[in-house]
N, C-alpha and C positions, 0 to 999 in steps of 0.2 A: 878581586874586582879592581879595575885601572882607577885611580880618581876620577878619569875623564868619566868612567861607565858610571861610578858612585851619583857622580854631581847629573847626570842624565838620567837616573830614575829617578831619583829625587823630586827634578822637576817635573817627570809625570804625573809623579805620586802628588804631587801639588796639584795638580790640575782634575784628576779622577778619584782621588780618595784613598787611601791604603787599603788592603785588605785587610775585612773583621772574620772574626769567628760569629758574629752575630748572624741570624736570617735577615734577610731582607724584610724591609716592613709588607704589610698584606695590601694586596691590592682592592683597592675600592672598590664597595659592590656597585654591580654592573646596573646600570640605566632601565628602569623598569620598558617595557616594550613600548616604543613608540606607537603614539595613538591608544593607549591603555584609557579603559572608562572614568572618565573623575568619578566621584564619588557618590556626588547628584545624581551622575545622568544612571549610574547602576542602581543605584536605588530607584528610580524612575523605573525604568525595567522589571522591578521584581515585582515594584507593586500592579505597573500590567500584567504583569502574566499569572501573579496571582489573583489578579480579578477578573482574568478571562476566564481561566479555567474554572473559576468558581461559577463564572454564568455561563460557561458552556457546560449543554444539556451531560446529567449523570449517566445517563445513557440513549442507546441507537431511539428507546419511545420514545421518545418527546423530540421538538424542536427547538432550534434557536431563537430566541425573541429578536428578533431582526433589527430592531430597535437599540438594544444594548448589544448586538454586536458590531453594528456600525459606529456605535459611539466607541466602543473599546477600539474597534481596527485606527479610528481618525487617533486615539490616542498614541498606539502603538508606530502608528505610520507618523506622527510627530517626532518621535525617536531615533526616525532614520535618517542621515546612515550610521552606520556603527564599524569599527575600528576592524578590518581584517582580524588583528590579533585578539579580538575578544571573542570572535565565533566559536572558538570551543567551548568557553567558558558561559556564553548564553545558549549554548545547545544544550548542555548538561543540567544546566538552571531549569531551561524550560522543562526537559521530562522528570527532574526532579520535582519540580510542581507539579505539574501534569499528573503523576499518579498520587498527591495527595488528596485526589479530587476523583471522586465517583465509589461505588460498589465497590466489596472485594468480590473476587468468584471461589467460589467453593472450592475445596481442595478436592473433592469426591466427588459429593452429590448435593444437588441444591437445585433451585430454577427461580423463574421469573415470572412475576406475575405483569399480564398487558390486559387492555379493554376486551379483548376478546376469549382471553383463558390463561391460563397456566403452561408454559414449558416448562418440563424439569428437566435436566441433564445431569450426565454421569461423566468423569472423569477420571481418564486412565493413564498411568504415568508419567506424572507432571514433574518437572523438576526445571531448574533454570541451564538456558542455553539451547534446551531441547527445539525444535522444529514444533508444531500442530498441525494435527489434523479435526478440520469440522465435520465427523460423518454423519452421515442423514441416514433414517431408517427406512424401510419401504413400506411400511404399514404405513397406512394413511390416519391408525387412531394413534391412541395417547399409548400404546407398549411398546415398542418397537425400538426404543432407545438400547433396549439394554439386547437385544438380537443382534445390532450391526455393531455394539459394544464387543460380545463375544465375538464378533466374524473378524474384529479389526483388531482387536488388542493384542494378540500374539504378534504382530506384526509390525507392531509399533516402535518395539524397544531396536530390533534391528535398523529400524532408520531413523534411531534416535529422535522419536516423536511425540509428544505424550497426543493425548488424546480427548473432546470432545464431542460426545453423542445427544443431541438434543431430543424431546418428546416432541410431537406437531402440537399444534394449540387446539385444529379441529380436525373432523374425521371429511376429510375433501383430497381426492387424489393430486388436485393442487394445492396442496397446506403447505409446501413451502415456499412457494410462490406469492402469497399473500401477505398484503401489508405487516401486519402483528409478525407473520415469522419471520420476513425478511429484517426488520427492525430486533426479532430476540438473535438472530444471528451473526448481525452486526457487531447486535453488545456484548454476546461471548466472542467474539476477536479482540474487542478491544478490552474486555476483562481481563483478558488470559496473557495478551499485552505486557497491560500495567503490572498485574498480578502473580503471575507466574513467572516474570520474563524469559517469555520465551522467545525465538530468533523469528523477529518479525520479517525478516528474508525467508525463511522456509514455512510460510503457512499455508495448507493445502486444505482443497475443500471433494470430497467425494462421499459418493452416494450412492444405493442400487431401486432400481426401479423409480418410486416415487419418488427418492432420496436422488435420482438418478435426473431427474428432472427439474429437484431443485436445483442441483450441483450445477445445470446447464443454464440453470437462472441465476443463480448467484454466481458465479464467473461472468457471467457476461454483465450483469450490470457494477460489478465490482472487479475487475478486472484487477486491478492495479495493488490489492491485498493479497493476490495471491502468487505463489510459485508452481502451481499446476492446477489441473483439473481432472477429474477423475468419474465420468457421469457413465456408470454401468448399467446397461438396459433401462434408458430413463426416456425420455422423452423431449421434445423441445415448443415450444408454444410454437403455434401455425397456424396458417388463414387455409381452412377446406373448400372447394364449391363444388356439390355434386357429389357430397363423399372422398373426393380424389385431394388429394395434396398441392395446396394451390404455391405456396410461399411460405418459409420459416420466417417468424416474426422479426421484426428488425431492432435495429441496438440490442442486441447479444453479440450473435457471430464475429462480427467487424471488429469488436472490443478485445479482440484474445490475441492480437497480432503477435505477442512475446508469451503466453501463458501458456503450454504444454499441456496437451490434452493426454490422456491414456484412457482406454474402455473398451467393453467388450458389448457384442451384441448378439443377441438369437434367431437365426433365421426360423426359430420353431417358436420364439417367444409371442404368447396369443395377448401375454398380458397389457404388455409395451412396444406394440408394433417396434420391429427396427425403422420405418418407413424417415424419421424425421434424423435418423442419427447418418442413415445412408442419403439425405439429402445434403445433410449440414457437411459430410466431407467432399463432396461438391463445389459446395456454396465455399468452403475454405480455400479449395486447389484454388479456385478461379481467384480469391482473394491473395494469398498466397504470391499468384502470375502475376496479378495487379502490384504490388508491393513488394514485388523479386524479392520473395525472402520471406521468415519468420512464420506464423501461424502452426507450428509444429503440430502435428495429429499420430499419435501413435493407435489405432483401430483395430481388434481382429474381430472380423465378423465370421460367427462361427455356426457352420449349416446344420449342424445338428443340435443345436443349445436352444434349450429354450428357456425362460423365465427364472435363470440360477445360475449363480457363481460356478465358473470349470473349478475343477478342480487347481488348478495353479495358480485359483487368484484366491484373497487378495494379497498372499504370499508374492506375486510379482510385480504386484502394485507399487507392496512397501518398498522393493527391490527398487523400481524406477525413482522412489520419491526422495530415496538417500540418495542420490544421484541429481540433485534437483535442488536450486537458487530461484528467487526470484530475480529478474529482471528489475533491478530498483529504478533503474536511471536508462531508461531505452532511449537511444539517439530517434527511433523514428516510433510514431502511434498514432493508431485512429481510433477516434473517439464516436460512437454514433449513440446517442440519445434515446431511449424510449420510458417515456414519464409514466408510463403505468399499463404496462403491458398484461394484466390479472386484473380490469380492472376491481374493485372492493372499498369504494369510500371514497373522504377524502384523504387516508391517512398515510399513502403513500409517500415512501421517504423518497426527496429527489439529491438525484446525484449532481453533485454543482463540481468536483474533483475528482480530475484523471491523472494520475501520473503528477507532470508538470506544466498540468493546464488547470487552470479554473474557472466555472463560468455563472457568475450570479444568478441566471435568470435562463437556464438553457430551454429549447423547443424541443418538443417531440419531432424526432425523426433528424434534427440537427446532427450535424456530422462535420467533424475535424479532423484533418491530415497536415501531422505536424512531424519536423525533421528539424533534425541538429546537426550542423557541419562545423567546422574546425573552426570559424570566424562567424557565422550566421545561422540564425533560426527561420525556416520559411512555414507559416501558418494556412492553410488552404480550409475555409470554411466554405460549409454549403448549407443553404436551407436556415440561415442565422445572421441575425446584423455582428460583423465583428465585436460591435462596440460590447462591453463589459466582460470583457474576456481579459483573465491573468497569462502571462506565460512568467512561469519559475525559473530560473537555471542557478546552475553551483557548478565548482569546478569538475563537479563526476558528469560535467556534460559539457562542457568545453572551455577554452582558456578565457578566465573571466576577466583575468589583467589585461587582454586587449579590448582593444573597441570589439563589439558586437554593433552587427544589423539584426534587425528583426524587420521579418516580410510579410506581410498580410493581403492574400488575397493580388500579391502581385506590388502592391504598393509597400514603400519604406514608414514603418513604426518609429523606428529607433535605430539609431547611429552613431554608441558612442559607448565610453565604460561603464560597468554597471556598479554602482558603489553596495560594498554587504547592504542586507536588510532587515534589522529586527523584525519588524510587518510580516515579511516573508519567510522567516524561520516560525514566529511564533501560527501564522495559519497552517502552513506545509505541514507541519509536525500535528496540528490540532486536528487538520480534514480528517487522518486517520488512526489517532492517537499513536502516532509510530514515530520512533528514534531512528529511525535509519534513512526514512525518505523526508530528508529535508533540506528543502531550498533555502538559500540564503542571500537571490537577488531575483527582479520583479521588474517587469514591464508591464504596467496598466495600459489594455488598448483601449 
């Protein structure tokens, strides 16, 4: 090397350092995520949600004290908003609380007692991850569980489904239509939920004949739990005059916009006229036309079947049902109301959440049509003052980092970002004790 070259590294080497054999020192750990919970306000948070769930009802019998949960929501709505990056971390929170709270359900057989009798239920290939199915039996007394138990359970494991069959409470060809069962059927979904975790996206509800009838009642007033429906020679409630078939009852049908029907019918069936299931694929096409789209119906009506499973079901049932998601997050839904369609008391449970709407205080016959676009929600009520109505959204419904409007009835709600929402994670997730359908921002109209 020239002196000239010696005397010119040198002086670089002065200026950047010699080479070592040492590593390089370690770099600092990184910046916990901006907007992370202090410490306060997450402890705030646990202790809501652990005293939500502690006073929300153990199960579908009983109600909410309206009283402590107004008081809990003002709590929990003090909390908002809450940091984008903690929404995992409060999602996981909540259903981890959430199933320390209420019943287990049997791993086999077990039931429930309500004011009006005993269901028991049997339970068939539970395991976690699996899909469920609710099937109803067709006897209208207390044995009938463990008949549509054999009819279904071969069938199960193929669509990776375990299985719940419940007993009726009383001997009435509407026993599942009535307050007490509707209430014991609720609480096996959300037992089986907590308990079994199974895949609250694939839970089906079917049934034959009586079972067949409830399945048509429970889908439609419950729409938003399920990923199909399955009502085999059943029945649908209906206004008669004169003997003749005047009108299928209202809030059912309208509720199934995204829910997948399959069922068979008997043109020889004396039991369960076909008359109300060949109305209702009617009443769906023209709904259907109405709302370009959705209402899927899979139907075969068969001339010579009467009052009994063809032979290829329910072997093609399970076949449709592993084939089958729910709908968690549908860009468009109709909602229509009916507060006690069987009536029996007062002890009917009322549905106040759909999807990603809720309504404190809904009216019989009330009816919602609501759509998500890329920047806007538009809400079209009928037959209901807008006023006390939620709408939900999260980014599984459109981009929540820009402005949103919301449109009611023609008129601007809202016009602007939506900041996360504890409030709105901790109810979404509570309406149906479910991890998957949960919102994380809220427009109170």
């Amino acid at each position: 090397m020239t002196p000239e070259a010696a005397a010119l590294l040198a002086a670089v080497l002065s200026v950047v350092g010699a080479p070592s054999s040492r590593q390089a020192p370690p770099r600092p750990a990184p910046a916990a995520p901006a907007g992370a919970l202090p410490p306060a306000k997450q402890k705030a948070i646990e202790d809501v949600a652990d005293a939500w769930f502690a006073a929300r009802p153990a199960t579908a019998l009983e109600d909410w004290d309206a009283a402590k949960r107004a008081e809990l929501l003002e709590r929990a709505k003090a909390l908002d908003p809450i940091p984008k990056s903690a929404i995992a971390e409060i999602r996981s929170l909540l259903w981890k609380t959430a199933c320390k709270h209420g019943p287990q359900l049997a791993k086999t057989t077990g039931g429930i007692e309500t004011s009006s009798g005993r269901s028991d239920y049997v339970v068939k290939n539970a395991g976690p991850g699996r899909g469920l199915l609710i099937g109803l039996h067709d006897d209208p007394g207390m044995g009938g569980m463990n008949d549509a138990a054999s009819k279904w359970a071969p069938a199960l494991a193929k669509a990776k489904l375990a299985g719940i069959f419940p007993s009726g409470i009383v001997k009435d060809r509407d026993a599942w239509g009535l307050p007490g069962a509707e209430r014991v059927l609720l609480t096996l979904v959300e037992q089986a939920k907590r308990t079994l975790e199974i895949d609250p996206d694939r839970v089906f509800v079917a049934g034959f004949g009586s079972g067949g009838a409830g399945t048509w009642f429970l889908a439609g007033r419950h729409a938003d739990l399920f990923a199909g429906a399955l009502p085999f020679h059943g029945r649908i409630i209906a206004e008669y005059e004169d003997g003749k078939l005047k009108r299928l009852h209202h809030g059912l049908l309208p509720n199934l916009r995204v829910v997948p029907l399959y069922f068979t019918t008997g043109a020889r069936d004396s039991t369960y006229p076909p008359e109300t299931s060949l109305e209702a694929d009617k009443v769906l096409a023209e709904l259907r036309k109405e709302a370009l789209g959705g209402y899927e119906v899979n139907h075969k009506h068969l001339p010579d079947a009467g009052h009994e499973f063809v032979p290829s079901e329910p072997a093609g049932a399970a076949a449709w049902m592993a084939s089958k998601k729910r709908s968690t997050f549908p860009k468009a839904i109709t909602w229509e109301v009916t507060l006690d369609p069987i009536p029996q008391g007062p002890d009917r449970i009322v549905t106040r959440d759909f999807y990603w709407l809720r309504c404190e205080a809904p009216t019989d016959a009330m009816r919602v049509d609501a759509e998500v676009k890329t920047h806007s929600v538009t809400v079209r009520v009928e037959r209901h003052d807008p006023k006390g109505l939620t709408v939900f959204l999260s980014p599984d419904l459109l981009d929540v980092d820009q402005p949103v409007q919301v449109y009611v009835n023609g008129e601007t709600r809202w016009n602007g970002v939506l900041e996360p929402s504890f409030s709105a994670m901790l109810e979404s997730m509570s309406a149906r004790m479910d991890r998957s359908m949960v919102f994380d921002r809220r427009v109170d109209l």
